[in-house]
N, C-alpha and C positions, 0 to 999 in steps of 0.2 A: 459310297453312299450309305450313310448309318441307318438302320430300322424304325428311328423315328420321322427321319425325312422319308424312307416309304408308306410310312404308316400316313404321316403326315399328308402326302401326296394321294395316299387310296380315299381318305377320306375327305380329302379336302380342306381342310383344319388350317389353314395358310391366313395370315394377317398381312399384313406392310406397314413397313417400320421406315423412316426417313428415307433414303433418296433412291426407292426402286428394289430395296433389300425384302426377300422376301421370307418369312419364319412364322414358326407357333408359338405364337406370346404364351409363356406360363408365368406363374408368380405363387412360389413355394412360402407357405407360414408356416415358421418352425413352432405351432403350437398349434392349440384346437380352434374350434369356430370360436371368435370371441377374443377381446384384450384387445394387446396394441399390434402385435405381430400381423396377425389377422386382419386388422382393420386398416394397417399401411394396403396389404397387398390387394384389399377389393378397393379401396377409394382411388388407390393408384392407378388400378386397372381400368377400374370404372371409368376417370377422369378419362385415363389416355382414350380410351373409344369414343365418349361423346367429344370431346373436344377432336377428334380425325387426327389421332396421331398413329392409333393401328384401327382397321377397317372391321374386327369381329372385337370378339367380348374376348378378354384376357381370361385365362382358366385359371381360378386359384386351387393349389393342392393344399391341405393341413398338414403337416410331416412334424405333430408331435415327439419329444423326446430329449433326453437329457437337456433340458433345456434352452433349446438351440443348435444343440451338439451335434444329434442324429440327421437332422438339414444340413449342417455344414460338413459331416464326414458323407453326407450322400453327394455333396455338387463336387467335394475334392475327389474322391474315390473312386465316381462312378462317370460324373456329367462335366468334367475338367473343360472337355473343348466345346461345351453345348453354349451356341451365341444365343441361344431363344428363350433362354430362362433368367427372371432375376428373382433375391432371395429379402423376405423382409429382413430387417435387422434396427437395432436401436444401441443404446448406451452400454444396455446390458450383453449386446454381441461383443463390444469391444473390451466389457470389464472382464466377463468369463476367457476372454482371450488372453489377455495379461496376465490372468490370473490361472492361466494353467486347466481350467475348468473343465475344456474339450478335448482330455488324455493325451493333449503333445498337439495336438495343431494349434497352427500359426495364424498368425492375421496375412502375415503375406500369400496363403495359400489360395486367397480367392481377391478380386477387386473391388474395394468400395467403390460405387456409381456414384454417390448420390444419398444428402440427406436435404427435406425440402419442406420441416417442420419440426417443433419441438416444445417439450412441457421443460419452460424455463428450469433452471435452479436458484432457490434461494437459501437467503438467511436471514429468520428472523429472531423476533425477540418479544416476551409480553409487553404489553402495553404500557405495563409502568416500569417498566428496564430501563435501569441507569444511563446504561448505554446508548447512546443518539447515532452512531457510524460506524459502519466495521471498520474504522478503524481505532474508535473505542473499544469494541470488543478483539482485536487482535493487541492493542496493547496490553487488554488486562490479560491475556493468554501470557502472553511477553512476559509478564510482569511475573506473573505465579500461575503456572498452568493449572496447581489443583484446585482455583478458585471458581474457573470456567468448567461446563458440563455441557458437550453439545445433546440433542436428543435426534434421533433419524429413525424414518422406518424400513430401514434395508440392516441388515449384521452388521455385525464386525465387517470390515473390507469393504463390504458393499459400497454405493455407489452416493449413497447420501452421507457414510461415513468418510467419506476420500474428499469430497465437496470444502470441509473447514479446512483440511490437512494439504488443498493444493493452496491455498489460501495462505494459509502460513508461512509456509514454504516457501511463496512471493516474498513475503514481509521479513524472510533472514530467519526465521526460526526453523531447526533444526530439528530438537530433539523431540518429534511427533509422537512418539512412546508417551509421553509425558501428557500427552489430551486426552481428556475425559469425554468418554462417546457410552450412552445408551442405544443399544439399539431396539425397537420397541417394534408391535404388533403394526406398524401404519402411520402415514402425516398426521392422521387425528391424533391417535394417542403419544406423537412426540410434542405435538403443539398440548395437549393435556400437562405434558410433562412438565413444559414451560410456562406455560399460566400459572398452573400452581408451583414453581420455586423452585417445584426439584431437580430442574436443569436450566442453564440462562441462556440457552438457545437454541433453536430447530433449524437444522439441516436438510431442507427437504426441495418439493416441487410448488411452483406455482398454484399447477392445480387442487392441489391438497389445503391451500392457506386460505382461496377466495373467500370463503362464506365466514372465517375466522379474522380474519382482516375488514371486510365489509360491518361485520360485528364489533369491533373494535376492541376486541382481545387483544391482538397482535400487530406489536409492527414488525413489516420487512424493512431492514436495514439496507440488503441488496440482495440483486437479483443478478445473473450469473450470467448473463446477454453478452451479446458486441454493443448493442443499443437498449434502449429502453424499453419496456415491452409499452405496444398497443393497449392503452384501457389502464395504463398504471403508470403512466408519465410520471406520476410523481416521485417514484421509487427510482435511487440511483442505483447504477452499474455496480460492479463491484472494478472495473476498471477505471472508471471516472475516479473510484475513491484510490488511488493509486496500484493495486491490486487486477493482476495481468492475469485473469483466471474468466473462462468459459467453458461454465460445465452444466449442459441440457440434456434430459433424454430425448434424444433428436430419433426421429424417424425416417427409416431410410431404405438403402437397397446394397445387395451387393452379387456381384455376377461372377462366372467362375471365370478362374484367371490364364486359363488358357484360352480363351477368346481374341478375337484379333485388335489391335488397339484404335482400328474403322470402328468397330463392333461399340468396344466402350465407349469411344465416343458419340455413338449412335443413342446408346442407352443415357449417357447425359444428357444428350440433347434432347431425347424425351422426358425424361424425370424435369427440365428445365420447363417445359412448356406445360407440363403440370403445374411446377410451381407459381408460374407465371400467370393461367388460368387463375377466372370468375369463381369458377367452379370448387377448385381448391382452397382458394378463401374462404368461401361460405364455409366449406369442409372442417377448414380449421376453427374455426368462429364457432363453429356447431360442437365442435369436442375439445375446446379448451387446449388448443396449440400457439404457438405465437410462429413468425417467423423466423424460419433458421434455414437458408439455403446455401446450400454448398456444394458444388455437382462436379464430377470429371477428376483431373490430380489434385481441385481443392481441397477437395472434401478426403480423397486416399493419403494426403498428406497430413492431416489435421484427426484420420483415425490412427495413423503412423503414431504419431507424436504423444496422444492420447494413451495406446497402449504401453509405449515407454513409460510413459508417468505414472500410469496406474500401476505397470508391474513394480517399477521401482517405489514408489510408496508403497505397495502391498508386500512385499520384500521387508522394506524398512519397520512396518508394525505387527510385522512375523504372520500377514494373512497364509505368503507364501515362503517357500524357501531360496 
């Protein structure tokens, strides 16, 4: 019996979790109060208590630190077989993992539960862009890469620079070295970038485009879904336009992987009935998410598949070696 189940037990600190299993709900943000790390693990937590999925309030801890790093070397290192905790995580857990970020750890060393929201991915274009479809703007990449400039506001590698590059990649083109990517301060100043000429297109998020799209600066060409987003029907897929590419920063969870596979299923099926809640609607509505649910070996197969891609593009345009 481990010192946090006696601890557990002196104080009382006991929750219930589906079917009679009994534990101390925690929910570790690898960063400070604030952002999106932070704000998966209290609305998650939140939901799960008012909606009766655990009987007390979820404890969130902050475990600021190399970016994510410091949280994931404490759940691998320390809390391997702890069933009672789960960890926020997003796009950016999976890109730093590809990418080597977290000094040698793996994505297989812990389990994705669960992602059950997400701020789309787009591509757009100013408002008086030649371009009508991406798949206008991938033939003109096709055509002569150094005619095309995407604009993003994440680096080199980062995670709005990788967005046009899986894209292409769909479409047969190869030699990615050859795309032209600014990486800038923020989606504001990439969409600056593209109004005014000096790039013919932004690589970014939804939520960064709204108030520039509603202005009619910009069109989005596509949006990075399985489906269309809520509130923006008119905007196609990037799959509809032949183009087999879904790339969100999805919000989500991941639990350590020494847990029993009762256990993760356990924690699926709560993060589903999250998803599934009033509550978490409103949630998302409130902070500019669309849906993106993917719970249990969905979603650990689709972060799988995602860290291959990223490390091998980021490989391929020398992010990594």
């Amino acid at each position: 019996m481990n010192s946090r189940f006696l601890t557990a037990l002196a104080t009382g600190a006991f929750l219930t979790f589906g079917a009679g299993t009994v534990s101390a709900a925690e929910c570790i943000a690898p960063a400070n109060p604030g952002g999106g790390w932070d704000f998966t693990c209290r609305q998650i937590g939140k939901i799960m208590f008012d909606i009766g999925a655990v009987d007390k309030p979820v404890q969130v801890t902050n475990m600021a630190g190399a970016g994510g790093g410091l949280a994931f070397s404490h759940i691998v290192n320390e809390r391997n077989d702890d069933a009672d905790v789960m960890i926020a995580a997003s796009s950016a857990t999976s890109t730093r993992l590809a990418q080597n970020a977290y000094a040698g750890a793996t994505a297989d060393q812990v389990r994705f539960v669960g992602a059950i929201g997400a701020d789309p991915g787009i591509i757009a274009v100013a408002a008086d862009s030649p371009f009508q479809s991406l798949g206008d703007l991938v033939d003109a990449v096709k055509a002569d890469p150094g005619s095309v400039a995407f604009a993003g506001g994440s680096a080199v590698g980062g995670f709005d620079h990788l967005k046009p590059l899986m894209i292409l990649q769909r479409a047969g083109f190869t030699d990615i070295r050859k795309v032209k990517y600014i990486g800038v301060d923020g989606g504001a100043d990439a969409i600056t970038q593209t109004v005014g000429g000096f790039t013919q297109a932004m690589t970014g998020d939804m939520s960064e485009v709204v108030g520039f799209l509603k202005n009619g600066d910009i069109r989005v060409i596509a949006v990075l879904t399985e489906e269309r987003v809520p509130g923006f029907e008119d905007i196609p897929t990037a799959k509809e336009q032949g183009f087999d590419v879904v790339a969100v920063n999805w919000r989500g969870l991941y639990v350590p992987k020494g847990i029993s596979d009762e256990r993760f299923a356990e924690w699926a099926g709560m993060l589903q009935q999250v998803a599934d809640s009033a509550e978490w609607k409103e949630a998302m509505a409130a902070n500019g998410l669309a849906p993106f649910t993917k719970v249990g070996d969905d979603f650990q197969g689709y972060v799988d598949n995602l860290v291959i891609e990223i490390n091998t593009l980021s490989k391929d345009i020398g992010v990594i070696q």
